[in-house]
N, C-alpha and C positions, 0 to 999 in steps of 0.2 A: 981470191974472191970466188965464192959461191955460184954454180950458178940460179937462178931462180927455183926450177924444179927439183936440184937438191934439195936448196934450201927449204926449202917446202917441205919436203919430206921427212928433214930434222926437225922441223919446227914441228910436224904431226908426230912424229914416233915423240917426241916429248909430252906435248898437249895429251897423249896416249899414258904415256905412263904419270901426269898427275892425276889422270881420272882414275886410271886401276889403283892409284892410291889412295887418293881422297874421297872416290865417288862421288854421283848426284849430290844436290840438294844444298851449296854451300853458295856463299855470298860471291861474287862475280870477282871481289878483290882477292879474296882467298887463294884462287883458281890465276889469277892476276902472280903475286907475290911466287907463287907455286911454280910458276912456269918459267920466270924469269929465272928462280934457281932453278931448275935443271934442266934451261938453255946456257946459264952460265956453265954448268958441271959438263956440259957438252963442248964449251971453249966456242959458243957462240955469242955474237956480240948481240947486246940488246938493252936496248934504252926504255923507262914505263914510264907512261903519264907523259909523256912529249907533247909541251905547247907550241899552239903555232901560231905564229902571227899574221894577222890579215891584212888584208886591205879592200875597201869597198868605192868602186868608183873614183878612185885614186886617193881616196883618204886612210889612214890608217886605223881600224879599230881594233888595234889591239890583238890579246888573244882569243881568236875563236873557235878555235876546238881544241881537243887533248884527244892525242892518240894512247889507244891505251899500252900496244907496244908497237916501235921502230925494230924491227932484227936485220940485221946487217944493214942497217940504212937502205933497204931494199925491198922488205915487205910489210907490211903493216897489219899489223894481227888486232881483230876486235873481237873483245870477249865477253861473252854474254854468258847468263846463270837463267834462262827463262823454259817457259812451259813451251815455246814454240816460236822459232825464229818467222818474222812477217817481212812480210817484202821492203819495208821503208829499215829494215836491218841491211838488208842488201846495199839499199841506196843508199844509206849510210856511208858505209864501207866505200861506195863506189863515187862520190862523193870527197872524201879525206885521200882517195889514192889520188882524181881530178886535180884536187888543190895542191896536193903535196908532189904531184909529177910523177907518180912511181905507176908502177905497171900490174903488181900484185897484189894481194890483200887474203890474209884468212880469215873467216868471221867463224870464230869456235864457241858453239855452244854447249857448257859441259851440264846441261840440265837436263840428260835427255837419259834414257836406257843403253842406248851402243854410240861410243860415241863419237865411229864414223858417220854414225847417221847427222850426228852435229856437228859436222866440221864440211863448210862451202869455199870453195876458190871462188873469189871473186877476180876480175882481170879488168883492167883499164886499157880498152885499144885506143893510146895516146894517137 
């Protein structure tokens, strides 16, 4: 097992090389499909579109959100295609790692010029 801040760091040098491939300006699934292969080609585990199921006041509604990826069952990556990441992105993110118990989250935006400047660690002090 990974630890968290490796894992992070694979996750970025990849999110890194589908931007120097793909660059800006493409639809958020693209960027989605992109990542997942060469987090695979890295022999990292990673699940897209993961539902999750809730519950409200003790009832069950179902599913209520879709993560857009799970990687090693331990960070939750949200990926965004926008002109500029807003704070209820953040809460988003902070948000699905609350419900889902996990501690980490990247919220990567590949719509930007540099795109360290689009990529935020978000953290849950569980």
């Amino acid at each position: 097992m990974n630890s968290l801040n490796d894992l992070s760091y694979k996750i970025i040098g990849s999110a890194m090389e589908v931007y120097k491939t793909l660059g800006p300006g493409l639809l958020e699934s693209a960027y989605e499909k992109a990542l997942v292969h060469e987090l695979n080609l890295a022999g990292i585990p990673v699940q897209s579109q993961v539902g999750v199921e809730m519950s409200y006041k003790g009832v069950n509604i179902g599913e209520g959100l879709r993560l857009d990826l799970l990687v090693d069952n331990q960070i939750i990556v949200e990926l965004k295609s926008v002109e500029e990441l807003k704070p209820v992105h953040h809460k988003q993110l902070l948000t699905y790692l609350r419900l889902m118990d996990k501690r980490l989250g990247l919220l990567i935006n590949f719509n930007v010029t540099d795109i360290m400047q689009g990529i935020k660690r978000v953290v849950n002090n569980l």
